[in-house]
Backbone bond lengths (Angstrom), bond angles and torsions (degrees), N, CA, C in turn:
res aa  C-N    CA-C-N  psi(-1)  N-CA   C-N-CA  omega(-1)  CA-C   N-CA-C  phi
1 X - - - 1.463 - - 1.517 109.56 -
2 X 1.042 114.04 140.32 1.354 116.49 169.25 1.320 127.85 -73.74
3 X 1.380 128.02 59.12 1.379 135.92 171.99 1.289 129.69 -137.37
4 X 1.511 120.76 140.17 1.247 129.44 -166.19 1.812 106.54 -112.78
5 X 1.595 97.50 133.66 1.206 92.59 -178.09 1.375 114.57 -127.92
6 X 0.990 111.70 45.21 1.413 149.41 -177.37 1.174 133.85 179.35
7 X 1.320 129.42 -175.44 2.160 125.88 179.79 1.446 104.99 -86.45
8 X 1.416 136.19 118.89 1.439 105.27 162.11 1.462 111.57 -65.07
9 X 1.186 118.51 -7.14 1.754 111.22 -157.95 1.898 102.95 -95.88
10 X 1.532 120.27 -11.25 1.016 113.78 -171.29 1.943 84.85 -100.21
11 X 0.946 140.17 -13.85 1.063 147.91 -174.72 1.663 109.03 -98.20
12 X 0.989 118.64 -20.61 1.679 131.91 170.29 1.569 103.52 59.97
13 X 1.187 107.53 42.35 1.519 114.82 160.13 1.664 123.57 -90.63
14 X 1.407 112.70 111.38 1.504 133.73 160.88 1.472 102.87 -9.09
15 X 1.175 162.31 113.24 1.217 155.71 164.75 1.756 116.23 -120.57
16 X 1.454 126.92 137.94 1.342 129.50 179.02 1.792 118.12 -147.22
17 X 1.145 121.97 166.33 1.402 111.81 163.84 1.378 124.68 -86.40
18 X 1.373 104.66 164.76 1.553 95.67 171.71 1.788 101.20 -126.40
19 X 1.241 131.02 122.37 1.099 126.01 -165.46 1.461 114.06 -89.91
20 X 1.128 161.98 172.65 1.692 141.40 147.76 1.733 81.68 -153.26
21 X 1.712 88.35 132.54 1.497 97.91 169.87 1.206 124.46 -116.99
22 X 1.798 103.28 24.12 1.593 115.69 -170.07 1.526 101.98 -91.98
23 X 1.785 117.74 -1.47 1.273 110.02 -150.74 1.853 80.46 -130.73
24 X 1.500 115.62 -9.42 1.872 108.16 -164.28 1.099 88.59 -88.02
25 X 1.605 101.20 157.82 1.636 117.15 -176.40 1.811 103.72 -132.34
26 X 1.264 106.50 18.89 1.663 102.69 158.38 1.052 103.51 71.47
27 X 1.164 126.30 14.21 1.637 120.82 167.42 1.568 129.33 -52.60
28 X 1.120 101.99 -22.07 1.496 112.31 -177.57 1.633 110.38 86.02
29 X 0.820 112.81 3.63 1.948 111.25 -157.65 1.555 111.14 -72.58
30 X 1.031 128.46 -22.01 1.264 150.29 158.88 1.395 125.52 -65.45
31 X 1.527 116.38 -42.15 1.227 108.57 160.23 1.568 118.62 -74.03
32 X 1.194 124.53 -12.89 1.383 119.03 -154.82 1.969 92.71 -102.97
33 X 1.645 105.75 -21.76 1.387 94.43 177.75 1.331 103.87 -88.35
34 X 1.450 132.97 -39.38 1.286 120.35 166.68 2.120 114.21 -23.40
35 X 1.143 78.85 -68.61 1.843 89.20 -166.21 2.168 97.67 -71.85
36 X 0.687 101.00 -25.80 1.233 110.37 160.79 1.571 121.58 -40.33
37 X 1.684 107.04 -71.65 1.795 112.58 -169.95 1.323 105.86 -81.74
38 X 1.784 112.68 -38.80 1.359 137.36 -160.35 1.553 106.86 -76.54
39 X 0.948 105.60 -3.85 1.811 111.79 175.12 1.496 97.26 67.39
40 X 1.172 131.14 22.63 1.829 125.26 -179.21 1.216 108.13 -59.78
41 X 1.403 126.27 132.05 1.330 137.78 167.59 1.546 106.98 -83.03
42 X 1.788 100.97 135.20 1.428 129.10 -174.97 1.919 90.06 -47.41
43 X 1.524 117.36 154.06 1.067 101.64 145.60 1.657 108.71 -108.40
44 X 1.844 127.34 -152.24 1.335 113.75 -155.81 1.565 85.04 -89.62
45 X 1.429 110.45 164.55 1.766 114.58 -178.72 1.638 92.74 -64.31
46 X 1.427 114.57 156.40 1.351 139.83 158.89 1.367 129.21 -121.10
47 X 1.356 113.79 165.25 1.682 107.76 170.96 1.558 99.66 -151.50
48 X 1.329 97.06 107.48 1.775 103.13 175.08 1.540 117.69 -54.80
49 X 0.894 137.34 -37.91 1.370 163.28 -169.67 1.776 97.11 74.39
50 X 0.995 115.32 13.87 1.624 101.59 168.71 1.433 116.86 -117.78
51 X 0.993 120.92 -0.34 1.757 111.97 -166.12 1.533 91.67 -145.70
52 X 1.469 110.79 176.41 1.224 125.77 165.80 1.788 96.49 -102.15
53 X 1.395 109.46 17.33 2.234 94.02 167.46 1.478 86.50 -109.99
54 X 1.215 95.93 149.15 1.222 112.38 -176.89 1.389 110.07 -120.16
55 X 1.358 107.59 -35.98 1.912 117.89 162.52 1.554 116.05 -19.66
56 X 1.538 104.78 -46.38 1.424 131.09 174.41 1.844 99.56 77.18
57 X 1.559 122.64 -54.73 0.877 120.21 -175.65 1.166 122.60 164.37
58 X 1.933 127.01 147.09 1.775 118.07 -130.90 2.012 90.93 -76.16
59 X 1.172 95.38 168.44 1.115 112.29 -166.83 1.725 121.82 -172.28
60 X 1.546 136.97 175.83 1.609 107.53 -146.86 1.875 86.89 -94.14
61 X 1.442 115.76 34.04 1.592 110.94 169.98 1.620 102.23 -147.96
62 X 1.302 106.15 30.62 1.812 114.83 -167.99 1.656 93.60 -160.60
63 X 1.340 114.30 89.56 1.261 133.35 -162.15 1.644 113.52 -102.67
64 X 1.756 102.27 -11.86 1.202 120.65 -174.07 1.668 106.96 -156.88
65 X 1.191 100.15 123.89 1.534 88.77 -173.11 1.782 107.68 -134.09
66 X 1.151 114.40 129.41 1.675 111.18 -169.67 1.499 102.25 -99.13
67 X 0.972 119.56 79.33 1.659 107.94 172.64 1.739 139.59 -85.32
68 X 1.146 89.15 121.11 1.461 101.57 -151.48 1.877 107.75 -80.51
69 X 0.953 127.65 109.59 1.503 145.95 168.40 1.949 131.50 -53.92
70 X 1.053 93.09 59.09 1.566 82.67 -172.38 1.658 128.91 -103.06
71 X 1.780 93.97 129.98 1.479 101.08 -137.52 1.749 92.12 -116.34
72 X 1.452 114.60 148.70 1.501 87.66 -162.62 1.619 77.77 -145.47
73 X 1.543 114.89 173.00 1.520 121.54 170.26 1.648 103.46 79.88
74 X 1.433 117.21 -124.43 1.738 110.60 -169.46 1.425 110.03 -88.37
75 X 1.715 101.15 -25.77 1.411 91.79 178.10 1.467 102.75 -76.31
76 X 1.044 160.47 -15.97 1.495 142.63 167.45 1.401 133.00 -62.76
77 X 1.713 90.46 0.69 1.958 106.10 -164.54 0.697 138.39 42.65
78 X 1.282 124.34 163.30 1.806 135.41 171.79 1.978 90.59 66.52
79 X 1.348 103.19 -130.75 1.384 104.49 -172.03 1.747 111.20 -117.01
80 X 1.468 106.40 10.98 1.448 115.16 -174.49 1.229 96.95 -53.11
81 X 1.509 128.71 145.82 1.458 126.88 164.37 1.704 104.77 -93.67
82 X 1.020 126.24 4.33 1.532 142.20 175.27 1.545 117.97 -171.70
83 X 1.717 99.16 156.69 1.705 106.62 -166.54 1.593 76.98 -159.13
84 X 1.539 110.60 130.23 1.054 152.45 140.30 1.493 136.18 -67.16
85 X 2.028 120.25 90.51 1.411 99.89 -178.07 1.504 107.94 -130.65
86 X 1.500 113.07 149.46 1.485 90.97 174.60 1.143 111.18 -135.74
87 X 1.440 129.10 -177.49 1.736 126.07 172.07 1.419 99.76 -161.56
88 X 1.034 117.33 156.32 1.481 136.12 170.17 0.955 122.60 -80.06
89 X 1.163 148.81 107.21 1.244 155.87 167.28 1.677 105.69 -103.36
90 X 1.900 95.84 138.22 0.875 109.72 174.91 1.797 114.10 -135.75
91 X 1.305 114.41 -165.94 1.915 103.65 167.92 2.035 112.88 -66.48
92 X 0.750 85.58 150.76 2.058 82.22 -178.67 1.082 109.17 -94.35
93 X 1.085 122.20 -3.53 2.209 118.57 -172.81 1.257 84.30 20.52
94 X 1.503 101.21 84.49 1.819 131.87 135.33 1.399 114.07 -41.23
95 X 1.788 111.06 126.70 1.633 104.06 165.92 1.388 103.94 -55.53
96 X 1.249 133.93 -59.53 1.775 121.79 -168.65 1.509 83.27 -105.30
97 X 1.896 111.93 105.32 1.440 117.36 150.32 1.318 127.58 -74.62
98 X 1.328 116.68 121.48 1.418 119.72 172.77 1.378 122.67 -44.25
99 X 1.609 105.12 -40.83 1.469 107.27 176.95 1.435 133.31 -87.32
100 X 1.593 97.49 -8.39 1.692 108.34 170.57 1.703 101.65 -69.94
101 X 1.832 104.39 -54.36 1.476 110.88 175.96 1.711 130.08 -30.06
102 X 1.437 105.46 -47.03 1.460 112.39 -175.99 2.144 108.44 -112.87
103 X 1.221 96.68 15.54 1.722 84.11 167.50 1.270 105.04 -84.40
104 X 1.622 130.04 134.57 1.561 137.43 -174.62 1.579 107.24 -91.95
105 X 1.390 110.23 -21.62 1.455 99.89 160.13 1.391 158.32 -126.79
106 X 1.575 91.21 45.41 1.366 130.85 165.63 2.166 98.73 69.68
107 X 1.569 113.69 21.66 1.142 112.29 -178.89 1.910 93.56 -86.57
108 X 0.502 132.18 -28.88 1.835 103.47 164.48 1.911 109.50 -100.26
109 X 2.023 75.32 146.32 1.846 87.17 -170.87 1.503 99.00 -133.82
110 X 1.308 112.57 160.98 1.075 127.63 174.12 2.027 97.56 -81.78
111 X 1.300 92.97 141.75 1.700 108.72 166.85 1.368 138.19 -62.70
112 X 1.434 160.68 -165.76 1.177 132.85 109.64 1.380 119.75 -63.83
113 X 1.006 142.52 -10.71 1.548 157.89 -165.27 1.555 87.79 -102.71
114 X 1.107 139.53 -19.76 1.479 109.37 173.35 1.508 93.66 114.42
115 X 1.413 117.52 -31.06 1.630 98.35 -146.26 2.245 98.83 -85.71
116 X 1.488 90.51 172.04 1.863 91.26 161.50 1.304 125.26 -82.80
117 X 1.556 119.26 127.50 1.880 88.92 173.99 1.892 99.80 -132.78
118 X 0.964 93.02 -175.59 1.693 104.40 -168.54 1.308 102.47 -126.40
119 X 1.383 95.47 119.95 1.891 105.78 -179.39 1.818 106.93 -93.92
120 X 1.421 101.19 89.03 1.276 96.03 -171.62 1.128 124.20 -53.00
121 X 1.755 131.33 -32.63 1.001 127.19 176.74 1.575 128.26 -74.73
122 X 1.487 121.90 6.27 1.417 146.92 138.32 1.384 127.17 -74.73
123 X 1.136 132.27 -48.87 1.369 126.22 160.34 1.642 124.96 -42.33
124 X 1.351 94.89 128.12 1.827 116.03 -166.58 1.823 98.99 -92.19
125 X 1.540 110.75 -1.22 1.714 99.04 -166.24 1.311 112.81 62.34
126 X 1.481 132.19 25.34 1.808 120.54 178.31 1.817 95.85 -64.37
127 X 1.090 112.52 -52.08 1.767 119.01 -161.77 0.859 99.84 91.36
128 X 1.657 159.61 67.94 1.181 144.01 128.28 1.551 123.43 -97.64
129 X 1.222 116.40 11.44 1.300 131.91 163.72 1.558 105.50 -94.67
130 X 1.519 131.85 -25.01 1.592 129.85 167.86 1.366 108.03 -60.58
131 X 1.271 118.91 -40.26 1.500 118.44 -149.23 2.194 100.73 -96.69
132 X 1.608 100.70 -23.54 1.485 108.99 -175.95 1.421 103.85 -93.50
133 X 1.499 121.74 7.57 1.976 112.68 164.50 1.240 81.71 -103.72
134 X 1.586 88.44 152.26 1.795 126.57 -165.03 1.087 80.08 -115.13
135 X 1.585 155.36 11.13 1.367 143.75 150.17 1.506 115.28 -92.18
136 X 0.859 118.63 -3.25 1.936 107.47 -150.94 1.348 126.87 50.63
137 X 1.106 113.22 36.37 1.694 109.82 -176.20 1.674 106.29 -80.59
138 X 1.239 106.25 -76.25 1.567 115.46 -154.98 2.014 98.43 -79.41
139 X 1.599 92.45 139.78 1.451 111.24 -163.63 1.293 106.62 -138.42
140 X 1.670 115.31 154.19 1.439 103.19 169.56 1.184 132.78 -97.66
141 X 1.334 172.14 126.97 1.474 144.71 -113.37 1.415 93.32 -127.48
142 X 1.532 115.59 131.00 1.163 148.47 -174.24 1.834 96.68 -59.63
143 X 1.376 106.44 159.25 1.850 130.19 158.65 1.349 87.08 -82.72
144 X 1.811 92.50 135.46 0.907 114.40 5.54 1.879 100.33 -121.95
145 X 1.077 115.18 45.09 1.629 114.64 163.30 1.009 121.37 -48.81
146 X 1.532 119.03 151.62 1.908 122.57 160.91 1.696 95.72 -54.39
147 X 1.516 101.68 133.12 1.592 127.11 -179.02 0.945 135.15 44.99
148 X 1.753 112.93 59.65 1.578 142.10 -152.72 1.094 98.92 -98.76
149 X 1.593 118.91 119.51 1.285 119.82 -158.48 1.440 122.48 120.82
150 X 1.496 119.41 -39.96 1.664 125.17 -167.94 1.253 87.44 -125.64
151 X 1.487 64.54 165.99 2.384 93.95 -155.17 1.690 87.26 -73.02
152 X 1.278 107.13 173.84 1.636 125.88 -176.75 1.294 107.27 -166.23
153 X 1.895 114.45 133.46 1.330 95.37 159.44 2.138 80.22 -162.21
154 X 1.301 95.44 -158.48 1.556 104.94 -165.81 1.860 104.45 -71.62
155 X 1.174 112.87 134.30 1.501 113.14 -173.35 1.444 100.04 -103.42
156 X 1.406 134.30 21.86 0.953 123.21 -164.81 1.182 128.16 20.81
157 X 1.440 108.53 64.33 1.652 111.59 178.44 1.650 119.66 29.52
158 X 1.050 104.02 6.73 1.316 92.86 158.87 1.961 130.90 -4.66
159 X 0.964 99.06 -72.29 1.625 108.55 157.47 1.598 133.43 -32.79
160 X 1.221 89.56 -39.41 1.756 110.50 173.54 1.907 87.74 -80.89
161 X 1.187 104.95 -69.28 1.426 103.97 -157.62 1.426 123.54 -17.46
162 X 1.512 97.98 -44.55 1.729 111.92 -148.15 1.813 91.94 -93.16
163 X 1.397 126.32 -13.31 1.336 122.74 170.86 1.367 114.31 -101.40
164 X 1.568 113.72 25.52 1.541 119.60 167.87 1.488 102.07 93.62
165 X 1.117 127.04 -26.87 1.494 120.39 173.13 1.435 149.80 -31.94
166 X 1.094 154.83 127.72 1.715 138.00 144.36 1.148 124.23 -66.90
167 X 1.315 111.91 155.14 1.746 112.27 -161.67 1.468 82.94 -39.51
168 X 1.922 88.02 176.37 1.893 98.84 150.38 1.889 104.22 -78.10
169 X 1.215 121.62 -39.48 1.360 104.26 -149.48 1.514 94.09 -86.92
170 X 1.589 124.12 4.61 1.804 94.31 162.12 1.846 113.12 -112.33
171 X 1.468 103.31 4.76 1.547 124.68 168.28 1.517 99.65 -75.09
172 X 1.674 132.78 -18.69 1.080 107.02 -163.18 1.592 95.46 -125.02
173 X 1.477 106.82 -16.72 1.761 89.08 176.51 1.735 127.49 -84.84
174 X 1.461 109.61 113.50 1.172 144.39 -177.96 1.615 108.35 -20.14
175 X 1.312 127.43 -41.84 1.495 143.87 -168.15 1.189 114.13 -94.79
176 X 1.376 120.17 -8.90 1.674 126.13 -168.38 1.809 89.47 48.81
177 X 1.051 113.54 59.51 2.320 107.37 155.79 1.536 81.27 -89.60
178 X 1.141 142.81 -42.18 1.211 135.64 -165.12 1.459 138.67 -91.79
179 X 1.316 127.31 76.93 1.869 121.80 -141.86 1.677 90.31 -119.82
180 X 1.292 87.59 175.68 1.402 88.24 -150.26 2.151 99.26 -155.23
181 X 1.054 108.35 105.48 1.667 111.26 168.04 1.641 133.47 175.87
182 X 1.005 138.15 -151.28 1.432 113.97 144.21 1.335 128.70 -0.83
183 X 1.357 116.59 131.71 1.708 110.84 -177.32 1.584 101.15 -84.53
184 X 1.584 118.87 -40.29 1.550 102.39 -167.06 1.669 95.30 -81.81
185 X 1.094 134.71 -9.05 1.603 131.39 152.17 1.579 112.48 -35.06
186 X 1.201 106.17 -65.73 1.454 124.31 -141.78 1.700 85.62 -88.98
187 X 1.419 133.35 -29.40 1.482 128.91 154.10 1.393 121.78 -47.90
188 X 1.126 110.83 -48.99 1.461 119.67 -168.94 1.289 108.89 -70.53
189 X 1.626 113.57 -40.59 1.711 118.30 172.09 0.988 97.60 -62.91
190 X 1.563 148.35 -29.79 1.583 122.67 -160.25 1.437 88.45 -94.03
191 X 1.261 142.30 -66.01 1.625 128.13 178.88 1.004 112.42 -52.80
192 X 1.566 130.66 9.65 1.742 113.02 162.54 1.601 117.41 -97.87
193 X 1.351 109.93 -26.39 1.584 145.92 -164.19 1.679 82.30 -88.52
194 X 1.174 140.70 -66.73 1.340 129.99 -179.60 2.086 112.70 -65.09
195 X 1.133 122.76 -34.61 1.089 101.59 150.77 1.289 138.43 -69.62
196 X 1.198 118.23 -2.92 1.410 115.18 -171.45 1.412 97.88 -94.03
197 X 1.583 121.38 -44.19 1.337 116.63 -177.85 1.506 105.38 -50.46
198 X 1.478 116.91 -51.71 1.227 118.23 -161.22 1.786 99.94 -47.48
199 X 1.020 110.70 -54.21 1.981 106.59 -170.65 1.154 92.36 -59.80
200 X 1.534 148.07 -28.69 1.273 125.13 166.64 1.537 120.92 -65.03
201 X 0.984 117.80 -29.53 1.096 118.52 -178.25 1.428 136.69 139.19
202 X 1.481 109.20 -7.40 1.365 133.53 172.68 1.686 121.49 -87.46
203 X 1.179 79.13 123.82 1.705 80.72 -175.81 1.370 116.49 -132.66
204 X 1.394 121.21 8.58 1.501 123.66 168.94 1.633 110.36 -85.73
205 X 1.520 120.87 9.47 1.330 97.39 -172.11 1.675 110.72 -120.95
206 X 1.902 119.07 136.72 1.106 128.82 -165.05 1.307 88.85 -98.51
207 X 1.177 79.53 172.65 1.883 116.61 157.60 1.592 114.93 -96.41
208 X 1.146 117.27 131.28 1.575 128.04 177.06 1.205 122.88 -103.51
209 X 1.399 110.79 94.65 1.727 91.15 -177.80 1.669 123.13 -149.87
210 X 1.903 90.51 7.11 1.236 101.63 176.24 1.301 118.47 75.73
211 X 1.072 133.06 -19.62 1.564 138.62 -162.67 1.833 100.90 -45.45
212 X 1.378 122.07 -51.50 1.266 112.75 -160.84 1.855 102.76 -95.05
213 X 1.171 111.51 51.41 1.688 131.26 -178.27 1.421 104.82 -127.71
214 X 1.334 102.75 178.09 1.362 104.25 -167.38 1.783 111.63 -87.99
215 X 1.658 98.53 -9.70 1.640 127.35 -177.86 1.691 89.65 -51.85
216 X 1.248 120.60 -70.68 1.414 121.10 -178.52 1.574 102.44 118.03
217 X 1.717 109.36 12.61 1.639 98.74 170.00 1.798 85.14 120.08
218 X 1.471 124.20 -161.99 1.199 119.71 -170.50 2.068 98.90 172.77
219 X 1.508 89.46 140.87 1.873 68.28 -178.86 1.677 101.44 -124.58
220 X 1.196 94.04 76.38 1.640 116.42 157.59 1.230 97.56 -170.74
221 X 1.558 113.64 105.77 1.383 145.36 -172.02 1.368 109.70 -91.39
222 X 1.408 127.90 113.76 1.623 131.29 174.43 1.650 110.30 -83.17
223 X 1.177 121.17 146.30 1.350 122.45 126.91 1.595 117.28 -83.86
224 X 0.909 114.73 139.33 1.973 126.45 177.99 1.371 106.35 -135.67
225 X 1.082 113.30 97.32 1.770 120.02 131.86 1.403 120.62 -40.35
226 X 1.577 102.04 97.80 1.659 109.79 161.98 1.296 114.28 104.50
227 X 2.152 101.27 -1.45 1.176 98.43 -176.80 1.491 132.25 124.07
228 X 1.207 137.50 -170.59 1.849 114.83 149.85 1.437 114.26 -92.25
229 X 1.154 118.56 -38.49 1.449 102.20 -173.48 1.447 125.93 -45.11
230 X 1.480 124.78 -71.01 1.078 108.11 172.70 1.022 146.45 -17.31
231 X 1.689 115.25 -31.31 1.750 137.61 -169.64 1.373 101.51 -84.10
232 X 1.737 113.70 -28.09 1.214 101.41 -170.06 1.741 121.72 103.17
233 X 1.443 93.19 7.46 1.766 112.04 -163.38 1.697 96.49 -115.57
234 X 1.650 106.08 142.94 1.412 103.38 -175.21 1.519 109.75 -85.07
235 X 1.528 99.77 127.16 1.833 104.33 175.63 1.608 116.73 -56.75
236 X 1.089 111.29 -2.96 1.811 107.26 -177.36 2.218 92.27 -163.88
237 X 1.091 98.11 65.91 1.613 102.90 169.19 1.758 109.66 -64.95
238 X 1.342 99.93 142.76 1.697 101.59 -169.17 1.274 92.94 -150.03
239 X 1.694 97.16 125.34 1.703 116.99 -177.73 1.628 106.15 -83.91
240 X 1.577 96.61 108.73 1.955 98.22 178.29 0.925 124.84 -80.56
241 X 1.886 116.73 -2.72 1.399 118.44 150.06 1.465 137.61 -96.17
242 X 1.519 116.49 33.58 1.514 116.41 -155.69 1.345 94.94 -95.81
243 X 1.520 121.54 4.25 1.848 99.40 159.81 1.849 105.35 -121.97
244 X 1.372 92.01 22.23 2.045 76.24 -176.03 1.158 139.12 -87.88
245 X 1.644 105.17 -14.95 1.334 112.96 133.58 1.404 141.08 -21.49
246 X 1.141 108.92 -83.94 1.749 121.44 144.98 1.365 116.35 -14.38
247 X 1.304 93.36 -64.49 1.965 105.45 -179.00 0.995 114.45 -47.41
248 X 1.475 116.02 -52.46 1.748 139.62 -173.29 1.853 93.44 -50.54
249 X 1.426 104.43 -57.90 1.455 111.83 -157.41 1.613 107.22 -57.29
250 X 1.590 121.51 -35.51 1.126 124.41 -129.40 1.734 61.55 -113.49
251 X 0.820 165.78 -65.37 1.373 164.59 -118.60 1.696 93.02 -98.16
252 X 1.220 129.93 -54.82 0.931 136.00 168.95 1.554 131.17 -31.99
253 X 1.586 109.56 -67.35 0.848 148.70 145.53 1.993 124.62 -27.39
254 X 1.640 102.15 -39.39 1.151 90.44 178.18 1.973 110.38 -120.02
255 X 1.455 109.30 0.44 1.667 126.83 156.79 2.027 93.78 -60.19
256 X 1.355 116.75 -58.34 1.104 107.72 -171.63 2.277 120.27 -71.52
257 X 1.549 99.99 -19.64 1.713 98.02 163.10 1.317 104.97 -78.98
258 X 1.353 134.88 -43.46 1.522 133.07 171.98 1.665 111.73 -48.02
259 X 1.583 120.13 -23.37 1.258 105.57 -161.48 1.918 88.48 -113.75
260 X 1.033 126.31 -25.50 1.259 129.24 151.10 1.739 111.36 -47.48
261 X 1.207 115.20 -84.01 2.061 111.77 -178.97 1.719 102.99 -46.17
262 X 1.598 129.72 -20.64 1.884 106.70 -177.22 1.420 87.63 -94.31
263 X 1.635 130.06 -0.54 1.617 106.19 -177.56 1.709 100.52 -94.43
264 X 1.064 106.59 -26.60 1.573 111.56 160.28 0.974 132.59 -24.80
265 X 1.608 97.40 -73.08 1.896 125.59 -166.07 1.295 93.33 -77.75
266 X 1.515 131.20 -49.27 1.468 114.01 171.82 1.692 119.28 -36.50
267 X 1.832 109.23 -78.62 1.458 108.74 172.32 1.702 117.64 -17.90
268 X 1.265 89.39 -59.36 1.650 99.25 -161.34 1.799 111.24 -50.99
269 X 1.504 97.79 -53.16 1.454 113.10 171.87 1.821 120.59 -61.24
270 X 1.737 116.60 -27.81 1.570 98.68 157.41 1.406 137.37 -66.33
């Protein structure tokens, strides 16, 4: 069940989702509580002309995004002339985040819960945390929205967390596709949920979690039918900032011996 009866964060427990989209029915209910608690501003209506989602995809005013899969001909099997699937996708608060890696002013932090969050009132809007996730999650929100200009992405309720809470968007989806607690919990449900399908009979569906990437694992755990591609998720995501930190330091570090040895040679030379 999705309930907390206590803080994980005053308790300093690791916490992640576990997603399963064998059980979501596209209701949307999750996106609408996301933007719901989180104060997210609507963006303008759209129409993809290909799907019935119109969300299109998460973004720094699309904090939750259900994207719906519709697969028609052999991939739909048996003799269906169409098959309908969807899952929620949200940001993964990556063990090594790309976008914690390259923000310059220390406005995103890691949690006690594990997760990433964005201190909006620190963020300068550079965007180099958009361009260093190997997901596309975090974005900067266009004029003329509330806080047009600075990056945005899912804070994992954070807010809820620390008053004992579960997100809103897995408190509100109807099917439990959306669970929510312990990270090696929420592992163990996805390798139990994939064995079980398997004795049913399914055998195209992984576990998502990045672990053997340069991400370092991720704590919003997919089930995928067929895989990542289909979803639209990279099968081998690779963080292009997981040494620039370092870089920063060591660069830092040696602008300031260079500016130490010319204050030298000056002295020395009056």
């Amino acid at each position: 069940m999705n309930a907390a009866s206590h803080s994980y964060v005053a308790d300093g427990v690791t916490v992640g989702f576990f997603t399963d989209p064998t059980v979501c029915i596209g209701c949307k209910a999750c996106e609408v509580a996301c933007k719901e608690w989180n104060g997210v501003p609507a963006e303008p209506e759209i129409w993809t002309g290909t799907s019935y989602d119109n969300t299109g995809q998460l973004g720094a005013s699309s904090w939750r995004h259900v994207k719906f899969l519709e697969q028609g001909g052999d991939l739909a099997g048996g003799e269906d002339p169409l098959r309908w699937m969807f899952v929620s996708d949200v940001c993964k608060h990556c063990e090594n985040a790309g976008c914690l890696e390259a923000c310059p002013t220390g406005s995103i932090v890691r949690t006690p819960v594990g997760s990433v969050y964005v201190q909006d009132d620190v963020c300068n809007g550079c965007g180099y945390c958009v361009v260093a996730c190997p997901f596309g999650v975090i974005d900067r929100r266009p004029e003329p929205l509330p806080g047009a200009g600075g990056a945005f992405k899912c804070t994992f309720c954070y807010d809820r967390q620390v008053d004992g809470l579960v997100p809103a968007c897995a408190k509100a989806c109807p099917t439990e596709s959306i669970r929510f607690g312990p990270l090696d919990e929420m592992r163990r449900a996805a390798e139990d949920r994939v064995a079980e399908l398997e004795r049913r009979g399914f055998y195209d569906v992984v576990v998502y979690d990045a672990r053997d990437t340069s991400v370092g694992g991720t704590h919003a755990i997919f089930l995928l039918p067929g895989g990542p591609e289909p979803w639209g998720q990279p099968p081998r995501p690779e963080v292009p900032t997981i040494r620039l930190r370092a870089a920063w330091t060591s660069a830092g570090l040696t602008g300031m011996g260079a500016i130490a040895a010319a204050a030298a040679a000056f002295l020395l030379a009056s």
